[in-house]
C-alpha positions as CSV (number, residue, x, y, z in Angstrom):
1,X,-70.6,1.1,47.3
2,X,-70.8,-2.8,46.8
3,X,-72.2,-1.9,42.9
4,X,-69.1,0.4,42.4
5,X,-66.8,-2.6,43.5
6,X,-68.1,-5.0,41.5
7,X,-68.0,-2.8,38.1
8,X,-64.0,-2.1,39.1
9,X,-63.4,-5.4,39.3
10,X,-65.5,-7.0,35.7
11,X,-63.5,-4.3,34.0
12,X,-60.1,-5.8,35.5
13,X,-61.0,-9.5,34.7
14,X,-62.0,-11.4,31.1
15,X,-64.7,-13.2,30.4
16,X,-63.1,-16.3,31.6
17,X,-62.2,-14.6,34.8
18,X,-58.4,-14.3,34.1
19,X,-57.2,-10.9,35.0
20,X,-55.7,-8.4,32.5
21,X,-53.0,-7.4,34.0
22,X,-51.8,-11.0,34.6
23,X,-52.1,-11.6,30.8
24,X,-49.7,-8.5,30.5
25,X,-47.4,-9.6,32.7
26,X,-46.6,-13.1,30.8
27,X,-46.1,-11.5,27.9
28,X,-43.5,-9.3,29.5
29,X,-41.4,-11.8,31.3
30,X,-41.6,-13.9,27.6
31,X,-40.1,-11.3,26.3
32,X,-37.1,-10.5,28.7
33,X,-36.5,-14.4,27.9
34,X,-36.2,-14.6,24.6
35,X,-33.5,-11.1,24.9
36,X,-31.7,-13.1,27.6
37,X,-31.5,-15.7,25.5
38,X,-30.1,-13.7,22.6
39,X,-27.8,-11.9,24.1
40,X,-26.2,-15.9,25.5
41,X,-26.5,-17.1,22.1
42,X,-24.6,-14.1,21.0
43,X,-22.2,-14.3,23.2
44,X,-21.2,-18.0,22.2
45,X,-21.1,-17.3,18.8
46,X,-18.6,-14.2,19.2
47,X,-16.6,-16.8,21.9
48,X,-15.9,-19.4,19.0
49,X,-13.5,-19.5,16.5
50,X,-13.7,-18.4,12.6
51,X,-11.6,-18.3,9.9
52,X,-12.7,-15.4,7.6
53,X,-10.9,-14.0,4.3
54,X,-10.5,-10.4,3.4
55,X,-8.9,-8.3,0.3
56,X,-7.6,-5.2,0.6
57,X,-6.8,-2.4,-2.0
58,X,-3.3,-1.1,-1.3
59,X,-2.1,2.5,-1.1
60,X,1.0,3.6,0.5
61,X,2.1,7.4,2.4
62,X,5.5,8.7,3.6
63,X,7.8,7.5,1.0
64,X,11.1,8.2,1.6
65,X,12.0,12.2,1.1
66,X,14.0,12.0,-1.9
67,X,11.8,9.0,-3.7
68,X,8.4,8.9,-5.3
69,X,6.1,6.3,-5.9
70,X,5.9,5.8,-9.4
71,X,4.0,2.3,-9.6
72,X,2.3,0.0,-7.8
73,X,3.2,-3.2,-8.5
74,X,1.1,-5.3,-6.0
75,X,-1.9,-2.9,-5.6
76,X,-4.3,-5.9,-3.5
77,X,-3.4,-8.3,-0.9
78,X,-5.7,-11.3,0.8
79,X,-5.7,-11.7,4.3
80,X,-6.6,-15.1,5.4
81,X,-7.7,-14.6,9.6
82,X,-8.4,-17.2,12.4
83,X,-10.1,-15.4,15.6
84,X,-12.5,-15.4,18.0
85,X,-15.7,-13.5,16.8
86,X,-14.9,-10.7,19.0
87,X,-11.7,-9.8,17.5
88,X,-13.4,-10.4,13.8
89,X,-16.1,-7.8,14.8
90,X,-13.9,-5.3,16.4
91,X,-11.6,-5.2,13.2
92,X,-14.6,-4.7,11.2
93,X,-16.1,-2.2,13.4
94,X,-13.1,0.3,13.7
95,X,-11.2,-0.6,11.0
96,X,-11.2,-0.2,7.1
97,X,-11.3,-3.5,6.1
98,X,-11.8,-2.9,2.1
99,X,-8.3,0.1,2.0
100,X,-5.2,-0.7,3.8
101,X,-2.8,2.5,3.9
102,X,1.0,1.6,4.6
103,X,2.7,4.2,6.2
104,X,6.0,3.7,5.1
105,X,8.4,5.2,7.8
106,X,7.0,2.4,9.7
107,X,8.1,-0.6,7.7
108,X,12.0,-1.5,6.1
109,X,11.8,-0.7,2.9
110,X,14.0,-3.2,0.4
111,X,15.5,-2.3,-3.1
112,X,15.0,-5.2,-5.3
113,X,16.7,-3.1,-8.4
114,X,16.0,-0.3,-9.7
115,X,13.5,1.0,-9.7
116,X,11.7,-1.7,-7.8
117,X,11.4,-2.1,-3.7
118,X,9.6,-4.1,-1.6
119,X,8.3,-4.5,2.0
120,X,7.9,-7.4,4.2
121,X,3.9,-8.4,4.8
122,X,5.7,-10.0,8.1
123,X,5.8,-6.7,9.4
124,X,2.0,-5.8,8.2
125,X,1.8,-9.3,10.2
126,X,3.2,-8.1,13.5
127,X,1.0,-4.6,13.1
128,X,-2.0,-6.5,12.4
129,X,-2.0,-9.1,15.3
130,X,-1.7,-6.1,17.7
131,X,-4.3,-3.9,16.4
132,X,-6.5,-7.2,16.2
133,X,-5.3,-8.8,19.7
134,X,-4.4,-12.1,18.3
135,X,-1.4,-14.1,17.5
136,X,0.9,-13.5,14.6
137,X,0.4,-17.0,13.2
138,X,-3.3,-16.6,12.8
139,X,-2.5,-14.3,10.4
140,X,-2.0,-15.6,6.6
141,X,-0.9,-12.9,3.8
142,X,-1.6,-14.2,0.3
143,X,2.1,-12.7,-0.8
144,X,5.3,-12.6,1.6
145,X,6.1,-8.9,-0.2
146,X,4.6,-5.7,-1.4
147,X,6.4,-4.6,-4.5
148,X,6.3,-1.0,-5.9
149,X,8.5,1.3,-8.1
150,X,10.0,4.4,-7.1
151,X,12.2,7.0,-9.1
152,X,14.4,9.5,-7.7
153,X,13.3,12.9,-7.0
154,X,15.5,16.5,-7.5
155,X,16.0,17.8,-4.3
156,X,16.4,22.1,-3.9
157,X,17.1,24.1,-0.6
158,X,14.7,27.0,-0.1
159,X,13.9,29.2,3.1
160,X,11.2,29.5,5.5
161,X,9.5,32.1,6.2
162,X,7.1,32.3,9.8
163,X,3.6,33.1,9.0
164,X,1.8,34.6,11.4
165,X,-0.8,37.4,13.2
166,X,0.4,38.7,16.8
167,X,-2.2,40.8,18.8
168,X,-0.2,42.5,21.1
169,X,-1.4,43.8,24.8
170,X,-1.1,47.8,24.7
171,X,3.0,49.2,24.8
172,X,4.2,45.5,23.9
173,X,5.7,44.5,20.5
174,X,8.3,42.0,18.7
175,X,11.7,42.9,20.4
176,X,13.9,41.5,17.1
177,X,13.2,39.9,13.9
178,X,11.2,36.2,14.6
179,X,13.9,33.3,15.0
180,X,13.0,30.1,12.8
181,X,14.9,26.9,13.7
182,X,15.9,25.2,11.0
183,X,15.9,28.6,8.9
184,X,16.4,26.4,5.2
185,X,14.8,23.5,4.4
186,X,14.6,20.6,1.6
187,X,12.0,20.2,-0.9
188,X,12.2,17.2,-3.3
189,X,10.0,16.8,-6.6
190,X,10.2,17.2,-9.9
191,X,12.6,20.0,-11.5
192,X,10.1,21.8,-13.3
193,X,7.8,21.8,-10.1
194,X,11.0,23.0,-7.9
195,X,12.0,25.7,-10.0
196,X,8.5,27.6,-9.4
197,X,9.1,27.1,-5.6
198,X,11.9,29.8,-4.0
199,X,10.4,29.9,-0.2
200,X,7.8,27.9,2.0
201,X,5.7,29.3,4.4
202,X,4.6,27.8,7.9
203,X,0.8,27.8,9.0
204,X,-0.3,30.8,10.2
205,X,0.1,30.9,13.7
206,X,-3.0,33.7,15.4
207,X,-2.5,34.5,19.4
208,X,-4.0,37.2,21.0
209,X,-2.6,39.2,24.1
210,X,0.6,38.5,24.0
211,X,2.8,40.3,26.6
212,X,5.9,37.9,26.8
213,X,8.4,36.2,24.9
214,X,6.9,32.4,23.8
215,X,8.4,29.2,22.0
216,X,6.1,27.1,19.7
217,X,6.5,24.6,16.9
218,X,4.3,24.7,13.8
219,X,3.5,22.7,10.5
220,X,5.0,23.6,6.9
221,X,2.5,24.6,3.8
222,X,3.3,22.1,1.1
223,X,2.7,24.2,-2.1
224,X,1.5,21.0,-4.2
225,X,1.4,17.9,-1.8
226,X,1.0,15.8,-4.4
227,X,4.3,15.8,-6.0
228,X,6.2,17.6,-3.4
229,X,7.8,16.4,-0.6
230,X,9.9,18.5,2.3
231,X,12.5,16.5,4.7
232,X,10.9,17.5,7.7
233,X,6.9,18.5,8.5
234,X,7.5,21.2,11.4
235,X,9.6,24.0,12.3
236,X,10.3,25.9,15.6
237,X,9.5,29.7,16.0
238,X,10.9,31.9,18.7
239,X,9.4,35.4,19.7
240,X,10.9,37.9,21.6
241,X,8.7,40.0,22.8
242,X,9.5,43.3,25.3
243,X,7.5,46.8,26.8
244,X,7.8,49.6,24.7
245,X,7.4,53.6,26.0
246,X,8.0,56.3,23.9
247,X,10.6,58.8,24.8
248,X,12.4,62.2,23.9
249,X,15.4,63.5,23.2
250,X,16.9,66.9,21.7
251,X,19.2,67.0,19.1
252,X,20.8,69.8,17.3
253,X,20.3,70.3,13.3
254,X,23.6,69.4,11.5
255,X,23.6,72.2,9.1
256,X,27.7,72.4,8.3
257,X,28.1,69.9,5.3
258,X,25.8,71.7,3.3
259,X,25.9,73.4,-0.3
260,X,24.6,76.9,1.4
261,X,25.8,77.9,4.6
262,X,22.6,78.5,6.6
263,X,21.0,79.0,9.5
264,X,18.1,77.8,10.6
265,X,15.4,78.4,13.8
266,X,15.1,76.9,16.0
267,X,18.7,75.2,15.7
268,X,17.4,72.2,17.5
269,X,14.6,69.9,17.5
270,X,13.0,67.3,19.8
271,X,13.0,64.0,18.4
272,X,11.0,60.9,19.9
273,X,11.0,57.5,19.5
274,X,10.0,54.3,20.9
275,X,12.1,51.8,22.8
276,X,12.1,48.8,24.4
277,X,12.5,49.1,28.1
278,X,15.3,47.4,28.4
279,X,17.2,49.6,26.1
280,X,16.1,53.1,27.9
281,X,20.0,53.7,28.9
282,X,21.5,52.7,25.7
283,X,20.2,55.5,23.9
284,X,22.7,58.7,23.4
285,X,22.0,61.9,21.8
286,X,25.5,61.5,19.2
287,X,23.4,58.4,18.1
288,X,21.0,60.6,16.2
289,X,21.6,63.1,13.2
290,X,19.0,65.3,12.3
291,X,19.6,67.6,9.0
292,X,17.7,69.6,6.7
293,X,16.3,68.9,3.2
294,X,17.3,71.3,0.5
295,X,17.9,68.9,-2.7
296,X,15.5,69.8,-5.4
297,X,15.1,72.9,-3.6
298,X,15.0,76.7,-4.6
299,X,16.1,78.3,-1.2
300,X,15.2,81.4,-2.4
301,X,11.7,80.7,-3.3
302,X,11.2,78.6,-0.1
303,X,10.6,79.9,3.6
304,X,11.0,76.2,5.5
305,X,13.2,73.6,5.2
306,X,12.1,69.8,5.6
307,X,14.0,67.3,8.2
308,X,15.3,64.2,8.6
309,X,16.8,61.9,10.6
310,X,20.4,60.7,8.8
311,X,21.0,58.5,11.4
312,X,19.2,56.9,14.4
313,X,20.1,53.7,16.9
314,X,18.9,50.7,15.8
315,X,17.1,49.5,18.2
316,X,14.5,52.8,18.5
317,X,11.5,52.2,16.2
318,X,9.0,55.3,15.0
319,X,11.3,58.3,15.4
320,X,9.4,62.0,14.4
321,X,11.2,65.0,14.8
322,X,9.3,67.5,16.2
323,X,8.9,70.3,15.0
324,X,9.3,68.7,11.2
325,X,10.3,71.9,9.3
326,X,12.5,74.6,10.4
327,X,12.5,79.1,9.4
328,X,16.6,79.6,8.1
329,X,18.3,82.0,7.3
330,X,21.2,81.9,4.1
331,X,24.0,83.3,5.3
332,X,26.6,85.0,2.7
């Protein structure tokens, strides 16, 4: 056993007698050290102060409705920014900093003649120093405005029409016709664009199960982006949705206003239909007229007439008469 021990132990020690794992151990806690000491040295350096410059290639969005950029006539501008080296590397982390895109609805935009505007770099100033975290006056633009060219656009009023694919739970359906709020919109572009343009369609809208009346607001399909514009992005949708059972009701044939006086059999018929619920007591038999087809028709080569219904309520939906062709008689 005292051999054993003393093998374990040669094979844990050098030649010199320094153990192994010792040696490892420096090596380790060197290492930690010279991270530790990074990470502080970092740390400084993102604590001081820089001044760095930047150029960015201009593009703007959201002109007004009835205007289109036509030019740009400041398409760069040099930013010139003193901050800590935090705020530098978040801005260069989660920003662009190459492409700077000016939303215009956020900004006052000036007319400087026609067809030239402007905007303020103050207020890219004031946008910047939040997104950044530092004061306004650290901020330097190399131009005090942004000039562009715009042209008026022709306007044309077109309708909206709701775009969409209802699954219904079993015996529900649409109650009425799908309200659209507003029901007419503007579009602005060039004429010979908006004369190929006579409606615009929402996104399609897909729900499944639906068993009850529902509100929603959805986006508008521009038919060419690029040149045309609409006055507002979004339009409100209302469905009225209701329970629907079918019924019966028995009518008789209206066979008096004819070109032959005729009889026919059976003299009535059973007509049914489908209604919403809430309906069920608004429905009368006077509201239906059911008569017999004899245009185009030999009667005396014929044994059955063909029905129809000449009149119905408006609110019942897939009326059948039953049965559909009726014997008759031609009485001289």
């Amino acid at each position: 056993m005292s051999s054993n021990l003393t093998t374990y132990n040669s094979k844990k020690e050098q030649k010199d007698g320094t153990p192994i794992f010792r040696f490892k151990s420096d090596r380790l806690i060197f290492l930690i050290c010279i991270l530790i000491a990074a990470i502080f040295w970092l740390l400084i350096k993102l604590s001081a102060v820089y001044t760095v410059d930047n150029s960015f290639k201009l593009s703007y969005t959201n002109e007004p409705s009835d205007l289109r950029i036509t030019k740009l006539v400041d398409s760069t501008l040099n930013l010139n920014l003193t901050a800590r080296g935090f705020s530098i590397l978040k801005m260069n982390l989660f920003n662009d900093m190459k492409h700077l895109d000016i939303n215009l609805d956020n900004y006052t935009i000036e007319p400087k003649g026609n067809p030239t505007y402007a905007i303020y770099t103050q207020e890219l100033r004031n946008t910047l120093a939040e997104i950044v975290g530092v004061s306004e006056k650290n901020i330097q633009f190399s131009k005090a405005m942004l000039t562009f060219e715009m042209e008026k656009t022709s306007e044309k009023i077109v309708k909206v029409i709701p775009n969409y694919s209802l699954q219904f739970a079993s015996q529900y359906d649409l109650y009425s016709n799908v309200t659209c709020e507003p029901n007419f919109i503007k579009l602005y572009g060039p004429q010979s664009i908006l004369d190929t343009i006579d409606v615009i369609y929402t996104n399609i809208l897909v729900r499944e199960d639906v068993m009850s009346n529902f509100e929603t607001t959805i986006g508008l399909k521009n038919p060419d982006s690029d040149l045309i514009r609409l006055n507002i992005k979004e339009v409100s949708l209302d469905f009225k949705v209701e329970k629907f059972t079918e019924y019966e009701i028995t009518i008789s044939i209206k066979d008096d206003n004819l070109e032959y006086k005729i009889k026919t059999f059976p003299s009535k018929v059973k007509v049914f239909y489908q209604i919403a619920q809430i309906d069920f007591n608004e429905v009368h038999s006077n509201q239906f007229s059911v008569i017999p087809v004899i245009s185009n028709l030999d009667l005396k080569e014929v044994n059955k007439l063909p029905l129809k219904l000449s009149k119905q309520p408006g609110f019942v939906r897939n009326a059948r008469i039953v049965p559909s062709t009726v014997e008759f008689l031609i009485i001289k």
